[in-house]
C-alpha positions in Angstrom: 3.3 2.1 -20.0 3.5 1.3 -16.6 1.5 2.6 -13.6 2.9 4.5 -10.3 0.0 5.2 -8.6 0.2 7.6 -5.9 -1.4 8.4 -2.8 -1.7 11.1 0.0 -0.6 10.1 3.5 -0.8 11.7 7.0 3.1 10.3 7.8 5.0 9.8 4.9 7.7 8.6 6.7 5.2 6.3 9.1 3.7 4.8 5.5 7.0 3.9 3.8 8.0 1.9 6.5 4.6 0.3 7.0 4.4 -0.8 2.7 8.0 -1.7 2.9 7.5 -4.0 6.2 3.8 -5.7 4.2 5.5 -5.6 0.6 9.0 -6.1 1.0 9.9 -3.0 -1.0 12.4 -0.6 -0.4 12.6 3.4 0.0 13.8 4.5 -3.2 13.2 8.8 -2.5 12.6 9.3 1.4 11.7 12.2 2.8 8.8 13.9 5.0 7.1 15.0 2.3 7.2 12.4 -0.6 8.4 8.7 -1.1 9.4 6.5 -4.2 9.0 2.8 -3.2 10.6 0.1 -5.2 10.4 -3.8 -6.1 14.0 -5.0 -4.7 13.7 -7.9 -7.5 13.2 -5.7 -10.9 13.9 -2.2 -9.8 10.3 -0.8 -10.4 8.8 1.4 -8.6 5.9 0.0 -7.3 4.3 3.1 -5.3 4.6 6.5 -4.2 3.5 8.2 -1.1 2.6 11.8 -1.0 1.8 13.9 2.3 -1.6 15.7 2.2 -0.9 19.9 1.2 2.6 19.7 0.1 3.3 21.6 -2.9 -0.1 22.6 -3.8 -0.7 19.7 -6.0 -4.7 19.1 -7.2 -6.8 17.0 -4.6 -4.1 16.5 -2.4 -4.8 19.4 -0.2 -7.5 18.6 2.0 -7.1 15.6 3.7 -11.2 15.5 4.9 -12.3 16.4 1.6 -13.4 13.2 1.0 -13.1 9.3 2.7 -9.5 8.2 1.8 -9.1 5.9 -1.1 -12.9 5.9 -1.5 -13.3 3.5 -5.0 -9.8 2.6 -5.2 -7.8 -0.5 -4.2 -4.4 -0.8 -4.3 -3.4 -4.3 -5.9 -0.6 -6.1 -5.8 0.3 -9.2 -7.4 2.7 -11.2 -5.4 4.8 -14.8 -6.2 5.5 -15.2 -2.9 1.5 -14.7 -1.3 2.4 -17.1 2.2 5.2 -14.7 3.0 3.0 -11.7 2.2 0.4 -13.5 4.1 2.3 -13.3 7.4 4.1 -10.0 7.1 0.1 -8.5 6.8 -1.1 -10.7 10.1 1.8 -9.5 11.6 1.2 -5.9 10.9 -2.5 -6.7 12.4 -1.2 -8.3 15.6 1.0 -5.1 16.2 -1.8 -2.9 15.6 -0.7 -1.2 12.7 -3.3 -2.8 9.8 -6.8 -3.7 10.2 -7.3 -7.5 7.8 -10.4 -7.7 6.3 -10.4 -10.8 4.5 -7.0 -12.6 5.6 -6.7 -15.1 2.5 -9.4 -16.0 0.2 -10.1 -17.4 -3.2 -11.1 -15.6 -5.7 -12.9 -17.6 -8.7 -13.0 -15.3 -10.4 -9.0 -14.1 -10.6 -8.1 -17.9 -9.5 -6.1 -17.2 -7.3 -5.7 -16.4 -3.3 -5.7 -13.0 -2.2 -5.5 -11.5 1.7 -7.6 -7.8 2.0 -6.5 -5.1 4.5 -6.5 -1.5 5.3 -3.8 0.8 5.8 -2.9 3.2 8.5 -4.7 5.8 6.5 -7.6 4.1 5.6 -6.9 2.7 2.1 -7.6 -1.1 1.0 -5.0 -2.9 0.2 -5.0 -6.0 -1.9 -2.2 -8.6 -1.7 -2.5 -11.4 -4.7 -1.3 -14.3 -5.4 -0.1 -16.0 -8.3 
């Protein structure tokens, strides 16, 4: 089993580009409404993107039904964390991510991981090995 987690987006377009420019992934679907996005190096899809009240699917449909992404961050586990690292500040600088914890340690995990926010609210975790 593996997981795709999905979430609902304002600009589906807007988002792909914004995880492929902070993950390196590429657009595997495309589309206004819905978006498949892929790890270049093992073909996995990684994430999918979903605009709020398309095609009636359960809470997707109101996009102020609740805060987005409340008690759920999206993880990913990177080999390559410096390079992650930079793409996320320079998403920041541009204005297009807020960081919230640039690069810490984490004891706990052992290893270093940078904490941000998407366009649409949701935490995003980048880890390293």
């Amino acid at each position: 089993m593996k997981p795709q987690p999905l979430i609902a987006v304002k600009d589906v377009p807007a988002s792909s580009r914004w995880y492929q420019k902070l993950l390196g992934c590429t657009s595997g679907h495309g589309g206004d409404d819905y978006e498949q996005l892929f790890d270049p190096a093992t073909g996995e899809m990684i994430l999918q993107l979903h605009h709020w009240g398309d095609h009636d699917h359960p809470n997707l449909g109101d996009p102020d039904g609740a805060p987005h992404g409340y008690g759920v961050l999206l993880w990913f586990a990177t080999d390559n964390f410096a390079d992650a690292v930079k793409r996320a500040t320079n998403l920041a600088k541009a204005g297009h991510a807020e960081i919230i914890d640039e690069r810490r340690f984490n004891p706990n995990a052992g290893h270093y991981e940078c904490w941000l926010r998407d366009p649409d609210g949701y935490v995003v975790v980048i880890a390293g090995p």
